[in-house]
KEFI-507125 format. One record per residue: x, y, z of N, C-alpha, C in turn; residue in one letter. Coordinates in nm, 4 decimals. Each point is the difference from the previous one (the first is absolute). Example, Ala and Ser with C-alpha at 12.3 -4.5 7.8 and 13.67 -1.06 7.14 Angstrom:
REC        n_X        n_Y        n_Z       ca_X       ca_Y       ca_Z        c_X        c_Y        c_Z   kedo
REC     1.3190    -0.5690     0.7800    -0.0890     0.1190     0.0000     0.0900     0.1200     0.0000      A
REC    -0.0350     0.1050    -0.0720     0.0820     0.1190     0.0060    -0.0770     0.1090     0.0730      S
END
This chain:
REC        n_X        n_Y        n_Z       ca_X       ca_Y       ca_Z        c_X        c_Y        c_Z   kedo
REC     5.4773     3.3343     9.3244    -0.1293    -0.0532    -0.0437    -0.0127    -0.1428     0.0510      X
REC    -0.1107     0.0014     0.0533    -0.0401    -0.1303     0.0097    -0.1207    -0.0578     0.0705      X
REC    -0.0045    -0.1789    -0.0292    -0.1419    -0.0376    -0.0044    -0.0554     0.0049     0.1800      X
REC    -0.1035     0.0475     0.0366    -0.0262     0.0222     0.1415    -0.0830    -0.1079     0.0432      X
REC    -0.1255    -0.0886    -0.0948    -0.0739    -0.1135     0.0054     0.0014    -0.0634    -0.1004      X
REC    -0.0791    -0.0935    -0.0309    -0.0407    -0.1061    -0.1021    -0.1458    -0.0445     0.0220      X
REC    -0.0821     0.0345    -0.0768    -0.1276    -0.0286     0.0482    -0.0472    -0.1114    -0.0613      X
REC    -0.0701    -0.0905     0.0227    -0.1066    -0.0488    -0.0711    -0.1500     0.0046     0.0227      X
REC    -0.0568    -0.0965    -0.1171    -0.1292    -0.0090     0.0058    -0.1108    -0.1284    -0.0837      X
REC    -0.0985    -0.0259     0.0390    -0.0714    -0.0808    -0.0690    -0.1667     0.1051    -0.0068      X
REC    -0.0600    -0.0291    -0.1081    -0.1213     0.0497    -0.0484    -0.1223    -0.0446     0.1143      X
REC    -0.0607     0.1216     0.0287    -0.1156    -0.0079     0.0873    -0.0882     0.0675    -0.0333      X
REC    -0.1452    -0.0055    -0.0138    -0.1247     0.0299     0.0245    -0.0430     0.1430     0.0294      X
REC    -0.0219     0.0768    -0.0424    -0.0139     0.1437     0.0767    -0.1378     0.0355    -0.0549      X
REC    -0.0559     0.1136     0.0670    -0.1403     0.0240    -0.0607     0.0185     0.1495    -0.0461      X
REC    -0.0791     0.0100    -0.0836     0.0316     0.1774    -0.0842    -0.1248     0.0199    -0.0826      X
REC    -0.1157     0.1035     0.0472    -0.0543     0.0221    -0.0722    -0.1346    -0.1209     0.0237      X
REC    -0.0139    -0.0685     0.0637    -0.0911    -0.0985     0.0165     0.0462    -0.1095    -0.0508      X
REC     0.1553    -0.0133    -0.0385     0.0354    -0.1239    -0.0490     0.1298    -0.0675     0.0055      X
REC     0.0015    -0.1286     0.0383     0.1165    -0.0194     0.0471     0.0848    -0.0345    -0.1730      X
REC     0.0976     0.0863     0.0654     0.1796    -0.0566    -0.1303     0.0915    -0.0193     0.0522      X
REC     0.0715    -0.0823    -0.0593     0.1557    -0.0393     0.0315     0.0923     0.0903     0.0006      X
REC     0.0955     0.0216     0.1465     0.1215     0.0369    -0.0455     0.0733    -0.0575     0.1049      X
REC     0.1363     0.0239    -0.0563     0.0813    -0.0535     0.0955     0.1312     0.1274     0.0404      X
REC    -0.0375     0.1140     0.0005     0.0648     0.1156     0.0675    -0.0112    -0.0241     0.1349      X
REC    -0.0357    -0.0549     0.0639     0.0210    -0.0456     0.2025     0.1091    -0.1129    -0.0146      X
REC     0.1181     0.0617     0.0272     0.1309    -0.0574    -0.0139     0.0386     0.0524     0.1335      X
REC     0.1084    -0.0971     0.0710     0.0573    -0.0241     0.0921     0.1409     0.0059     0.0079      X
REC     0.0829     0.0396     0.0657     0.1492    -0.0162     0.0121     0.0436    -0.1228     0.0413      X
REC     0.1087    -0.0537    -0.0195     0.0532    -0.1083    -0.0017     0.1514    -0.0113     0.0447      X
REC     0.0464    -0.1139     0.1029     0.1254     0.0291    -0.0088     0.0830    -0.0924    -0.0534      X
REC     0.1308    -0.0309     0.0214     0.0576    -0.0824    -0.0652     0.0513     0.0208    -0.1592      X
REC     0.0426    -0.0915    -0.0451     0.0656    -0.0063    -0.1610    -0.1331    -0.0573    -0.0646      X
REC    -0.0642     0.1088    -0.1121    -0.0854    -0.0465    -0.1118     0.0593    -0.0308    -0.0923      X
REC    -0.0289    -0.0550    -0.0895     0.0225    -0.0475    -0.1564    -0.0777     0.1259    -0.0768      X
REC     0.0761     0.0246    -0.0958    -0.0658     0.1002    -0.0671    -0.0047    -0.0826    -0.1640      X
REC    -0.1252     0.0249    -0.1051     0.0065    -0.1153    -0.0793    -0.0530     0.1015    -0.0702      X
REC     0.0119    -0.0328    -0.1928    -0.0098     0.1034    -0.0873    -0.1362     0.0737    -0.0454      X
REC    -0.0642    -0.0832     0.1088    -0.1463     0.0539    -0.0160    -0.0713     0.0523     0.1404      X
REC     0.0655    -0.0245     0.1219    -0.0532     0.0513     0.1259     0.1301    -0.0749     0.1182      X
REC    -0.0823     0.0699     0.1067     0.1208    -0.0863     0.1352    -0.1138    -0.0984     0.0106      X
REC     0.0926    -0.1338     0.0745    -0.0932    -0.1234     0.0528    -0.0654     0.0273     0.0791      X
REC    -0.1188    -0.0734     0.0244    -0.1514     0.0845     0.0653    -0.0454     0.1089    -0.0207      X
REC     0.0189     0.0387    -0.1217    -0.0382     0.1553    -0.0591    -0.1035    -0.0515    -0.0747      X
REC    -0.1221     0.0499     0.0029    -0.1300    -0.0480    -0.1459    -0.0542     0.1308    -0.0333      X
REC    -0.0347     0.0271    -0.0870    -0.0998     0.1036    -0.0551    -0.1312    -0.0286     0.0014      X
REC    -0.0761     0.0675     0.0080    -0.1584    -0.0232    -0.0292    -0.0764     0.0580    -0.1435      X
REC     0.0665     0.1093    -0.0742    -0.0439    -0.0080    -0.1380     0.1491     0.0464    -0.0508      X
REC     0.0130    -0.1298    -0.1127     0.1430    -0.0250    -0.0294    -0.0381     0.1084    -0.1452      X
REC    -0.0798     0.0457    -0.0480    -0.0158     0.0913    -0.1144     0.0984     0.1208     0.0754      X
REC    -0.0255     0.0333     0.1277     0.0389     0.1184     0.0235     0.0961    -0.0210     0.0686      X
REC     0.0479    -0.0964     0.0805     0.1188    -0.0256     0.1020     0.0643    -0.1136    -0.0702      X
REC     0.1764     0.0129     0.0737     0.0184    -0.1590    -0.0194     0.0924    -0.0095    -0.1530      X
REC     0.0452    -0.1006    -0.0540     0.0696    -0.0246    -0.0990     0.1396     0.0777     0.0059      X
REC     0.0775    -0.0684    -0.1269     0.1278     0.0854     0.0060     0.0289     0.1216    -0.0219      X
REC    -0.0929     0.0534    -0.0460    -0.0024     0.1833     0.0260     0.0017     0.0474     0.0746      X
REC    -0.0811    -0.0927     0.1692    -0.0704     0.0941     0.0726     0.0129    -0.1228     0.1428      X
REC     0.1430    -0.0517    -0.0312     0.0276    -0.1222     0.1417    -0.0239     0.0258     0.1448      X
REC     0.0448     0.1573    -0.0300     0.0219     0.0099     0.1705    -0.0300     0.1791    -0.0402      X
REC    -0.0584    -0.0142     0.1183    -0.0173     0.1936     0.0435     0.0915     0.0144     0.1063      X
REC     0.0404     0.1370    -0.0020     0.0663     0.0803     0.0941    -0.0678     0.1409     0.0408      X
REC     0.0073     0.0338     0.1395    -0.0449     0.1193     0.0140     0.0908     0.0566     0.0951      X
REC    -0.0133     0.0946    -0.0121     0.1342     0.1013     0.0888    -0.0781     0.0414     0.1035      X
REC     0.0604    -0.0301     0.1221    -0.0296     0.0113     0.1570     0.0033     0.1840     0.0009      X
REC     0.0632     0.0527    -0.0863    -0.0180     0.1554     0.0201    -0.1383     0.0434    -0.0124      X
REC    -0.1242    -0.0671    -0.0719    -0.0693     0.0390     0.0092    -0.1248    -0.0632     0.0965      X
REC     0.0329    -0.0500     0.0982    -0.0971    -0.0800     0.1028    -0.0197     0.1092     0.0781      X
REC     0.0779     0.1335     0.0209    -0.0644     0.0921     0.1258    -0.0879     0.0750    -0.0744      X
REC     0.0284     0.0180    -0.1220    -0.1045     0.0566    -0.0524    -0.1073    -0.0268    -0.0159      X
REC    -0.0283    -0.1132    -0.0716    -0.1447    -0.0817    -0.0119    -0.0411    -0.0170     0.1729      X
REC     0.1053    -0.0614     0.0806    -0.1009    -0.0392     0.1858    -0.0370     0.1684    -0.0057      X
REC     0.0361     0.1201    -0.0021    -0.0410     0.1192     0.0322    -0.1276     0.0360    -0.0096      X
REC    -0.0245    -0.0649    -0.1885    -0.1122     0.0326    -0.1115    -0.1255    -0.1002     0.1373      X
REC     0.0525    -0.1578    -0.0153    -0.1023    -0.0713    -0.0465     0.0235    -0.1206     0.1264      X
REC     0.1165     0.0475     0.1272     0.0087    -0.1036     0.0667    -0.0665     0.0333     0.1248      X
REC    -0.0211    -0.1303     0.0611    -0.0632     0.0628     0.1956     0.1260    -0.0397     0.0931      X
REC     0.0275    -0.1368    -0.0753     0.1477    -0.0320     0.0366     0.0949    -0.0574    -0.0604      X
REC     0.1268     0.0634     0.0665     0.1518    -0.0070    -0.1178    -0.0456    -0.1458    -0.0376      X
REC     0.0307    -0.0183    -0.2021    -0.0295    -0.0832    -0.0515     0.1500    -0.0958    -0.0415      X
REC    -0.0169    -0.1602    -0.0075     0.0822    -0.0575     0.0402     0.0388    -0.0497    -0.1625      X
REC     0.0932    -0.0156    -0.0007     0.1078    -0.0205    -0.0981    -0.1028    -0.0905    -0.0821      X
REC     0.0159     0.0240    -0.1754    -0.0829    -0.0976    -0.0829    -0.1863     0.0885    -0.0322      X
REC     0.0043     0.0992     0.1186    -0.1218     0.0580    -0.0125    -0.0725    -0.0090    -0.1226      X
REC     0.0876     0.0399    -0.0888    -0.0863     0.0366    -0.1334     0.0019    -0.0833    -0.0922      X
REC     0.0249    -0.1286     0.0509     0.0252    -0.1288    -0.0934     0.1213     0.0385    -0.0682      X
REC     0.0814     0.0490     0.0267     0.1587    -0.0473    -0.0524     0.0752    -0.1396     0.0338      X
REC     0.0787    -0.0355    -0.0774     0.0470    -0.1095     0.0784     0.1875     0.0608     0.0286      X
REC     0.0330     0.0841    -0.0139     0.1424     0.0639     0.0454    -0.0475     0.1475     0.0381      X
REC     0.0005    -0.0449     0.1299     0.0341     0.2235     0.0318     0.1240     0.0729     0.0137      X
REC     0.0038     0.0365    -0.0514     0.1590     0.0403    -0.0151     0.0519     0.1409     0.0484      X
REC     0.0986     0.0536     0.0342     0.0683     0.1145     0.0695     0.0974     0.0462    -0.0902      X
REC    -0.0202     0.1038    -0.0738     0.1000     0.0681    -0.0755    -0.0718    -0.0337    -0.1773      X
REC    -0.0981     0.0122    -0.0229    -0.0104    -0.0029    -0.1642    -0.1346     0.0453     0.0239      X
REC    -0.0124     0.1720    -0.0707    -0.1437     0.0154    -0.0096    -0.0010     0.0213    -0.1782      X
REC    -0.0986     0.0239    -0.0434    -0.0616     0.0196    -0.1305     0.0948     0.0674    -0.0734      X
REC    -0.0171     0.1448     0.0040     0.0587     0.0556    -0.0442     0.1690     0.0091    -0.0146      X
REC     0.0776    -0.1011     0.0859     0.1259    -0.0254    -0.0281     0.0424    -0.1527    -0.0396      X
REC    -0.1288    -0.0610    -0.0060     0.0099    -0.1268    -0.0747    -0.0428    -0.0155    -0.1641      X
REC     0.1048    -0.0214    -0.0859    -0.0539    -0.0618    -0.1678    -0.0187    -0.1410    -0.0266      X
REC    -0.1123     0.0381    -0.1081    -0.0162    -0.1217    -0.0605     0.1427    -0.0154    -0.0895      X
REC     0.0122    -0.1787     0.0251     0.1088    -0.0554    -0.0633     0.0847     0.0206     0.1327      X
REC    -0.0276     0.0545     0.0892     0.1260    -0.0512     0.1727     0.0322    -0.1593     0.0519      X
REC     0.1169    -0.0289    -0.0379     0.0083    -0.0930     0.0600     0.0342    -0.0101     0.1891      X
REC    -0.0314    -0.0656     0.0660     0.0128    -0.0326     0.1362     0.0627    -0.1226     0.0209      X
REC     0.0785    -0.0024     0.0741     0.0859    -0.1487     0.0763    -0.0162     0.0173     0.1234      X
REC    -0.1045    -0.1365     0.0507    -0.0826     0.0055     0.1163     0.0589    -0.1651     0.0481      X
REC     0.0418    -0.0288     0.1148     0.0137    -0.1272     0.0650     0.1236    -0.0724    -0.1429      X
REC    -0.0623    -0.0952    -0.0617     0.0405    -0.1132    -0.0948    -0.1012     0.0196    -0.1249      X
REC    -0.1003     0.1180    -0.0055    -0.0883     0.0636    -0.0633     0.0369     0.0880    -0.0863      X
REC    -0.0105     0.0180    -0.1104    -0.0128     0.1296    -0.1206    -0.1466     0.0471    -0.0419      X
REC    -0.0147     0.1163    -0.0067    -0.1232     0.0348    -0.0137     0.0423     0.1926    -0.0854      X
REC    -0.1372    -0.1016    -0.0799    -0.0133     0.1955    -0.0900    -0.1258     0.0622    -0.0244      X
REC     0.0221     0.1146    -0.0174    -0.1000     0.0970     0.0539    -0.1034     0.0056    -0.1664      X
REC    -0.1201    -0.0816     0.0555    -0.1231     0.0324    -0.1890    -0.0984     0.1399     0.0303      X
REC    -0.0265     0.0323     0.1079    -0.2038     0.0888    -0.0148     0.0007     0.0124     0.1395      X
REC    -0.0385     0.1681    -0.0117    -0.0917    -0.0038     0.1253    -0.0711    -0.0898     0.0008      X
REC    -0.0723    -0.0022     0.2146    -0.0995    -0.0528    -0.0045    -0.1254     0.0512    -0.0678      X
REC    -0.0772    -0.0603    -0.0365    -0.0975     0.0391    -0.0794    -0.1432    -0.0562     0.1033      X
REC    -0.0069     0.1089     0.1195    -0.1117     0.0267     0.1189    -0.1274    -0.0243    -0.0647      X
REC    -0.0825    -0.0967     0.0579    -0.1654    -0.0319    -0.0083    -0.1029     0.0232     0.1188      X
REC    -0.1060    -0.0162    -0.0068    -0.0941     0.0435     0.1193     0.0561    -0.0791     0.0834      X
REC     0.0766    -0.1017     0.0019     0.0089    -0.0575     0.1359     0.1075     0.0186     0.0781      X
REC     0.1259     0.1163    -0.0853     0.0580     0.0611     0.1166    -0.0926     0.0949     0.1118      X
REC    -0.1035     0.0552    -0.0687    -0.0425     0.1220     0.0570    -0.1041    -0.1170     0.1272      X
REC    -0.0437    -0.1191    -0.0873    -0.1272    -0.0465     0.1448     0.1388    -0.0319     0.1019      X
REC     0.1513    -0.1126    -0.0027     0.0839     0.0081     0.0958     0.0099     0.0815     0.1014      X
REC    -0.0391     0.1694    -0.0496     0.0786     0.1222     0.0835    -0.1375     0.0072     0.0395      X
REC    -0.0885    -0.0617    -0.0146    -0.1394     0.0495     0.0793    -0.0857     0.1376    -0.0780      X
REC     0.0870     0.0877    -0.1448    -0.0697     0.0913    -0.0412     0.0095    -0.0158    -0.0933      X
REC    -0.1003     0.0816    -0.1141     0.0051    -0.0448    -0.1192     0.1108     0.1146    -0.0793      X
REC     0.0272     0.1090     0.0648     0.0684     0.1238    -0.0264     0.1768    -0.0455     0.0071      X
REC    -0.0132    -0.1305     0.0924     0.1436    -0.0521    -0.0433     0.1046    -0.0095    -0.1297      X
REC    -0.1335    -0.0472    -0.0567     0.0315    -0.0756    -0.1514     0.0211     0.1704    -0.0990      X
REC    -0.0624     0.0872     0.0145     0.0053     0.1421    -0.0380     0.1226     0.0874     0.0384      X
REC     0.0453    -0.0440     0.1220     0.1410     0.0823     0.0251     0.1045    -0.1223    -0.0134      X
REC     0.0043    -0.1479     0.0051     0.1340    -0.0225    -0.0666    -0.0143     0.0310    -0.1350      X
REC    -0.0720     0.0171    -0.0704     0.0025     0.0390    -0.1725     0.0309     0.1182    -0.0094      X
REC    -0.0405     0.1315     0.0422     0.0214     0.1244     0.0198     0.1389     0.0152     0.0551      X
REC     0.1074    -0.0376     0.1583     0.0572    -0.0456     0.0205     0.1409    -0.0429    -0.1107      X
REC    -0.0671    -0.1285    -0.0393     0.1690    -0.0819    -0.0169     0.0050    -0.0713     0.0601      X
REC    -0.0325    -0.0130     0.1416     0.0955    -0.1216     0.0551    -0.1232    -0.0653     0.0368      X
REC     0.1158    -0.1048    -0.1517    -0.0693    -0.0997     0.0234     0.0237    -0.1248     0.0176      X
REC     0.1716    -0.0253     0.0147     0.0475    -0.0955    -0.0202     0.0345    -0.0598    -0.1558      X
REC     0.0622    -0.1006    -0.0235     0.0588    -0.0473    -0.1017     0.0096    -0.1691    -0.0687      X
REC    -0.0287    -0.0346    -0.1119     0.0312    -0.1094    -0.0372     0.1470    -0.0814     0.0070      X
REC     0.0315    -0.1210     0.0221     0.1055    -0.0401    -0.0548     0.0223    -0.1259    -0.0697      X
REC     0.0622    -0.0128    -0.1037     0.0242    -0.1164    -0.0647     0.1206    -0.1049     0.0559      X
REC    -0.0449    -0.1430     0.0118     0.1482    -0.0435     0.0402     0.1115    -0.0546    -0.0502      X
REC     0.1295     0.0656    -0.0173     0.0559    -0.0696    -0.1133     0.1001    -0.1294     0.0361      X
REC    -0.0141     0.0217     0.1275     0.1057    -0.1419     0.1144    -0.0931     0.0044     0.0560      X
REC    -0.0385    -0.1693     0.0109    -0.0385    -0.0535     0.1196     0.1129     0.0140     0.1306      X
REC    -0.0805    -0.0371     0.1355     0.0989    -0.0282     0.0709    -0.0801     0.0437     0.1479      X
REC     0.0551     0.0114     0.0947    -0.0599     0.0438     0.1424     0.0631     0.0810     0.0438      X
REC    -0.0813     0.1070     0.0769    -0.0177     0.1058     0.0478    -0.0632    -0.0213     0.1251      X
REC     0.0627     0.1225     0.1152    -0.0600    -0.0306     0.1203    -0.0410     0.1479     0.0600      X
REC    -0.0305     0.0410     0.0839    -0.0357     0.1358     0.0548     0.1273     0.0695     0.0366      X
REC     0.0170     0.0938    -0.0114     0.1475     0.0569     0.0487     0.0864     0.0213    -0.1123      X
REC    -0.0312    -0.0938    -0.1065     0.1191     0.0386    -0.1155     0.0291     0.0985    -0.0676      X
REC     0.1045     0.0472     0.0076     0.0300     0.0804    -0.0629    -0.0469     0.0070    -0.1775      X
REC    -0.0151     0.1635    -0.0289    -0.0708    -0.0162    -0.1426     0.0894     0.0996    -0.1063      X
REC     0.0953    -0.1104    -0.0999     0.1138     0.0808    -0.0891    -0.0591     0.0288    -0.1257      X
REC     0.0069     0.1561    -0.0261    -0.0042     0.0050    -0.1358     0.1328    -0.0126    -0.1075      X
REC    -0.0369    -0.1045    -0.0873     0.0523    -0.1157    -0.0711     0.0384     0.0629    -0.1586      X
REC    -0.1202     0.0893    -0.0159    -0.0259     0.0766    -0.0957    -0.0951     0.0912    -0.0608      X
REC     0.0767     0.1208    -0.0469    -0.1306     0.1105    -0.0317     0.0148     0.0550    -0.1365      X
REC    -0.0530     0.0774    -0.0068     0.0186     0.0866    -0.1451    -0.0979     0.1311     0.0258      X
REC     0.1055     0.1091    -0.0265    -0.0758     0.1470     0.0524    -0.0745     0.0179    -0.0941      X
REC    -0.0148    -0.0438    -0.1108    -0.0902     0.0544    -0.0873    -0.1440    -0.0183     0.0145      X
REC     0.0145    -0.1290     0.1076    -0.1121    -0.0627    -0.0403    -0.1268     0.0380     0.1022      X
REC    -0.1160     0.0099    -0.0206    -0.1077     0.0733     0.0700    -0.0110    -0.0673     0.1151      X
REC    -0.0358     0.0846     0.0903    -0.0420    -0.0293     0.1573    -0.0898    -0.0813     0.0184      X
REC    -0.0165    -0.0627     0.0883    -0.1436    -0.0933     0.0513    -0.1243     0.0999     0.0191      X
REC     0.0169     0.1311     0.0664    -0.0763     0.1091     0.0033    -0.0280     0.0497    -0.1346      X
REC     0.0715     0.0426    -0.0748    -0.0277     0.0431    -0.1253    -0.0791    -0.0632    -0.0871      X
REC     0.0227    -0.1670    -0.0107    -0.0789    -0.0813    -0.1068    -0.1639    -0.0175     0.0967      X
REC     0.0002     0.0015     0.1291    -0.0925     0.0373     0.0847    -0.1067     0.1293    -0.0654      X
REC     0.0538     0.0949     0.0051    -0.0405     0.1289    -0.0389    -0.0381     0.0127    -0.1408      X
REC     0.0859    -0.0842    -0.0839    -0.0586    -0.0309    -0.1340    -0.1483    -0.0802    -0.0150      X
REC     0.0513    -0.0730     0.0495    -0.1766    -0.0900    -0.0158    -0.1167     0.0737     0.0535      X
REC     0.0341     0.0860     0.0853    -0.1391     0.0441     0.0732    -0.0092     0.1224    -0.0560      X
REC     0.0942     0.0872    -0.0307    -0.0142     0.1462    -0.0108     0.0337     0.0029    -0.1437      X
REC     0.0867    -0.0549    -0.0878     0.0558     0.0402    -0.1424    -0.0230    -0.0422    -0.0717      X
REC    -0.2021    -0.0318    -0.0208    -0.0033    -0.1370    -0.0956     0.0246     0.1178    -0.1517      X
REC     0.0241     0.0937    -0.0228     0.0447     0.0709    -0.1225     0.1217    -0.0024    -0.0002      X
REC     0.0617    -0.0228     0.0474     0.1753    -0.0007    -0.0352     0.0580    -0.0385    -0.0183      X
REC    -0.0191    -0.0284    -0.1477     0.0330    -0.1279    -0.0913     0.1582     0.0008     0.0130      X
REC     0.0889     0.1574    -0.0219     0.1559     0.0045     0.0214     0.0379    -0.0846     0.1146      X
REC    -0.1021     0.0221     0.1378     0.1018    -0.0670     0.0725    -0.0323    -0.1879     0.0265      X
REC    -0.1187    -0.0273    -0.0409    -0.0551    -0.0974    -0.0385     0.0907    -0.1586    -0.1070      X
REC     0.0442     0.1130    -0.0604     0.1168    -0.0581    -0.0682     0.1238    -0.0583     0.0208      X
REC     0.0431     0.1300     0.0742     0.0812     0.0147     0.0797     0.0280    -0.1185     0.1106      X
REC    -0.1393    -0.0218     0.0785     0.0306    -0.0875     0.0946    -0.0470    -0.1652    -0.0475      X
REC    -0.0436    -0.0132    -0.1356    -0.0319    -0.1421    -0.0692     0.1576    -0.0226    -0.0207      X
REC     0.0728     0.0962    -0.0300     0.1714    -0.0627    -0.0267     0.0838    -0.0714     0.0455      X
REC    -0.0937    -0.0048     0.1351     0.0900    -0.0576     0.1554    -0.0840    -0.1398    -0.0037      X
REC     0.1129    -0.1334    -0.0461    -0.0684    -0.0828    -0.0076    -0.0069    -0.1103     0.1212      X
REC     0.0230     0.0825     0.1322    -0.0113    -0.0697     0.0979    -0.1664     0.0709     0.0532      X
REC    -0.0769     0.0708    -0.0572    -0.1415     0.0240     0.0529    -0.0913    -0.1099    -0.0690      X
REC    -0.0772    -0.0363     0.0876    -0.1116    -0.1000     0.0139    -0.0652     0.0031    -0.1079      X
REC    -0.0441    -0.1377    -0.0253    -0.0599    -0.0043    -0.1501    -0.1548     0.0440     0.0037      X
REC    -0.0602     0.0233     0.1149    -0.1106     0.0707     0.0368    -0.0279     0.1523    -0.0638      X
REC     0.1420     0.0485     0.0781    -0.0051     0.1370    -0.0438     0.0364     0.0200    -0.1434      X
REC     0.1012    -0.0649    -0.0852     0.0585    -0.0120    -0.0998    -0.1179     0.0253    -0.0997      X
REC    -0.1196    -0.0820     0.0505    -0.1433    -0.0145    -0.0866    -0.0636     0.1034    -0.0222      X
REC     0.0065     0.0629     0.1502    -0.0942     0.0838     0.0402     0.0412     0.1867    -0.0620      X
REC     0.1626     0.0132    -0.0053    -0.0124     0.0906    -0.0791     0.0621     0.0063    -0.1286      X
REC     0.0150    -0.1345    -0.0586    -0.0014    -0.0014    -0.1414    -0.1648     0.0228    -0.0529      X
REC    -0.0526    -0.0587     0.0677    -0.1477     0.0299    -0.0379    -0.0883     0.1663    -0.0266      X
REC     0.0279     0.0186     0.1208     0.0284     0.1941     0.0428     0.0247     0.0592    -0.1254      X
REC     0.1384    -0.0310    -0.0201     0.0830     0.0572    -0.1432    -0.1119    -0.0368    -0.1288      X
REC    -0.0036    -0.1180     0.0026    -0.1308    -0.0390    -0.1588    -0.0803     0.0885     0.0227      X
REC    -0.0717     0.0151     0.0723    -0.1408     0.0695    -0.0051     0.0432     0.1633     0.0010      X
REC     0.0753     0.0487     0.0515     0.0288     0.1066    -0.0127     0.0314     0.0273    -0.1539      X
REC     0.0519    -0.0617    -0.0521     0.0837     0.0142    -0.1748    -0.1065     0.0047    -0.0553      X
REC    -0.1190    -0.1501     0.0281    -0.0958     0.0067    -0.0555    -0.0961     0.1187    -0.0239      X
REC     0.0250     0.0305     0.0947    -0.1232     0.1641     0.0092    -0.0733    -0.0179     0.0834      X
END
């Protein structure tokens, strides 16, 4: 396993719908030794910090296994590392064999695994379709959150150790599949609030689920 780029990015202007919004998913690869810091890498910014950004959600990763798929779907030409606003593309960790609560030892870096990505219209305007945003949700791959628990620097090429796991604990795909597909399943709902390395986003989102369901 290991890291293949390092992307960054700063927030730009885009138009959608007759109107321009911020994002900052047009990220770039980078070489050299970054600093990785407990809230993003240096020269990393978000453009809506409600939804990106903070220590839940420092750094994205996306797995290079799925770039032939999406250029197939949605490319004209092979798309270049960072495509989808990740800032680590990585070789060897897809969804379904990654858990929440994974630790990673990356460069002088520790990093652990909170939430899928949680895909908005502006993956789908990136890929040029709006049907994008419909098959990474349908899909899965969608890439992954990480929290940082060491600072430190990281460079392209590094190797990526898992540090620590726990089989019990639900897949990045699975808690994926929960939010979109299982908003009744309060058993496994539960189940995956136990794991107190998932994002306090999601933590909200299906403790909430659970109330209203009890409620009636």
């Amino acid at each position: 396993m290991r890291v293949l780029a390092i992307s960054i990015g700063k927030p730009r202007m885009i138009r959608h719908m007759g109107k321009d919004v911020p994002t900052a998913i047009h990220k770039k690869p980078i070489g050299g030794l970054c600093m990785v810091r407990r809230t993003n890498i240096d020269g990393d910014e978000q453009a809506n910090l409600k939804a990106h950004g903070g220590p839940d959600k420092a750094v994205l990763a996306s797995p290079i296994e799925h770039y032939s798929f999406y250029n197939d779907l949605y490319g004209q030409e092979p798309f270049e590392h960072g495509h989808f606003g990740e800032n680590l593309t990585t070789e060897g960790l897809v969804e379904s064999e990654v858990r929440i609560g994974d630790q990673f030892s990356v460069g002088r870096a520790v990093f652990e695994v909170t939430m899928p990505r949680m895909p908005c219209y502006k993956f789908g305007v990136k890929l040029g379709s709006s049907k994008a945003l419909e098959t990474c949700i349908s899909t899965a791959k969608t890439g992954f959150y990480l929290r940082v628990l060491q600072e430190g620097t990281i460079e392209a090429g590094n190797n990526i150790e898992r540090v620590k796991t726990d089989e019990t604990a639900p897949s990045v795909e699975e808690v994926h599949r929960l939010r979109f597909f299982g908003q009744r399943n309060v058993i496994e709902m539960q189940r995956v609030l136990r794991n107190e390395a998932l994002s306090a986003v999601l933590k909200n989102l299906f403790a909430e689920r659970i109330s209203d369901l009890e409620a009636g």
